[in-house]
C-alpha positions in Angstrom: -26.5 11.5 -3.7 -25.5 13.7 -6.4 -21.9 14.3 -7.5 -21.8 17.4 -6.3 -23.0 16.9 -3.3 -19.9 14.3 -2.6 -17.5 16.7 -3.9 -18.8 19.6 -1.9 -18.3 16.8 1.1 -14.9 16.3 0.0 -13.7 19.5 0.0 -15.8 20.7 3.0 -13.8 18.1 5.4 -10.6 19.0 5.0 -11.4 22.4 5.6 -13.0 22.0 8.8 -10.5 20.2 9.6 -8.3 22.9 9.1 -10.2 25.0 10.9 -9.9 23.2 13.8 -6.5 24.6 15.5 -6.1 21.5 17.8 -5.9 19.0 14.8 -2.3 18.2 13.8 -2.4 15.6 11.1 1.0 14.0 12.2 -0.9 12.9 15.2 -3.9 11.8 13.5 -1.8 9.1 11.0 0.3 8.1 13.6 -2.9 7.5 16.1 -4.4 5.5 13.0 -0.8 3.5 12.2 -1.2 2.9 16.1 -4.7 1.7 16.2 -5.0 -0.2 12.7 -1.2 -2.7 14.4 0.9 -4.8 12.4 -1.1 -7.3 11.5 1.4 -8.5 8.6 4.6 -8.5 11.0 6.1 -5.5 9.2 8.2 -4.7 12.5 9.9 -8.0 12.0 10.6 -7.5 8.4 12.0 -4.2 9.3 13.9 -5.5 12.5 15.5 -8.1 9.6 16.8 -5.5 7.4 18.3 -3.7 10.2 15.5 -1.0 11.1 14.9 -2.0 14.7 13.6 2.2 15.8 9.7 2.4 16.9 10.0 5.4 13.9 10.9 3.1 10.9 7.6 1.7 11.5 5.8 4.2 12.0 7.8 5.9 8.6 6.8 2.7 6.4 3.6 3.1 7.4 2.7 6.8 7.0 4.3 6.8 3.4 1.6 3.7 2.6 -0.7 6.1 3.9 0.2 9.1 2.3 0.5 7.2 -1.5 -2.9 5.5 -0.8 -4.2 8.9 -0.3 -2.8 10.7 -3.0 -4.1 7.7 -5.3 -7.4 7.8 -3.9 -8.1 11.7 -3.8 -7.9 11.8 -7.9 -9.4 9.0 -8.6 -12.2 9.3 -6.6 -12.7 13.0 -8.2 -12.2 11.3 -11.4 -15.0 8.8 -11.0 -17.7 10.8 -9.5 -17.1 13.3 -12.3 -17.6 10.4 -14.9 -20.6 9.2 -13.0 -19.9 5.9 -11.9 -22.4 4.0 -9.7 -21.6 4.4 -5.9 -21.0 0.7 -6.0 -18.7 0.5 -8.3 -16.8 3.5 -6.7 -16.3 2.0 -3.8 -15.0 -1.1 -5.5 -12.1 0.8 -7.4 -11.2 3.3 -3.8 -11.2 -0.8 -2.0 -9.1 -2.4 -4.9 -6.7 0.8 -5.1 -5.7 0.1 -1.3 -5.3 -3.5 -2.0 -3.3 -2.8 -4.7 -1.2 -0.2 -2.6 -0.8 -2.1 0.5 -0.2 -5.0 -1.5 2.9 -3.3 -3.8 4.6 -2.0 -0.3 4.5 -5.7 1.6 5.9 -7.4 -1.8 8.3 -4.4 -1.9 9.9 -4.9 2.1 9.4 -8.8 1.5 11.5 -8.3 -1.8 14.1 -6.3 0.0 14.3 -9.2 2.7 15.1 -11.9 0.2 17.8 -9.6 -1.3 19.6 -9.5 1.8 19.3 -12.7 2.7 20.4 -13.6 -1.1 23.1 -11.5 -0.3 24.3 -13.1 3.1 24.1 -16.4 1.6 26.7 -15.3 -0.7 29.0 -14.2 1.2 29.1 -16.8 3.9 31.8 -19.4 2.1 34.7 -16.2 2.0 33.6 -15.7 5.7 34.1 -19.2 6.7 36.7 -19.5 4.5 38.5 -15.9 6.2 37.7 -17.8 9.8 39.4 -21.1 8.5 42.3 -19.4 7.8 42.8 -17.2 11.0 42.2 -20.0 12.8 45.0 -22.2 11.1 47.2 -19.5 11.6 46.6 -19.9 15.6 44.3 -17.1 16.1 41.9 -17.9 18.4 38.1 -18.2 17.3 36.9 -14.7 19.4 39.8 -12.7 17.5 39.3 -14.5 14.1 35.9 -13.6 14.3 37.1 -9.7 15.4 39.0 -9.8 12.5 36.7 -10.8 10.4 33.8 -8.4 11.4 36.3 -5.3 10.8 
């Protein structure tokens, strides 16, 4: 297939899509973040930094979505103009999403390990705050209501 054939492809979907009055693309990403699941137990990463909503989800995955697409929109353009084998093509477009998907899970699992970094921190003042209230005759249930505020 010539290059300009896939280009004129490329440009001809999105415009029937477009034509289409019944497509809304907020449905379509969210039916595909729906159908591909969380295989990598993003929703528990999410839940642990404190995102617990159905729409965090779905928001961490439509912005992998969107970048991977406005990655993959220029560069395919940019290597059917240069001629590249199909093949090799398809190798780059693959690679790109690993690459994508990759830098968002290191990202959240980065993130994770900050927190918990940052708990682990400050749990000697909290014990120490609870020693204190408690040797001051407070009892454990308002110690830790004080120390919470």
């Amino acid at each position: 297939m010539s290059t300009t054939t896939l280009v004129a492809i490329l440009f001809l979907i999105p415009a029937l899509i477009l034509i289409n009055e019944d497509f809304s693309w907020e449905k379509f990403a969210l039916t595909t973040v729906h159908r591909v699941g969380d295989k990598t137990r993003v929703k528990n990463k999410l839940e642990e930094l404190g995102h617990t909503d159905q729409t965090d989800y779905e928001d961490f995955r439509l912005k992998q979505l969107l970048v991977t697409s406005l990655i993959l929109f220029p560069l395919l353009l940019l290597l059917l103009f240069q001629g590249h084998s199909f093949a090799f093509v398809v190798v780059c477009l693959l690679g790109t999403i690993a690459f994508v998907l990759f830098y968002f899970e290191k990202s959240l699992s980065n993130q994770i390990t900050e927190q918990r970094i940052s708990i682990d921190s400050d749990f000697p003042s909290v014990i120490e705050m609870m020693t204190l209230a408690l040797s001051a005759g407070e009892t454990p249930l308002s110690s830790l209501e004080r120390i919470t505020k």
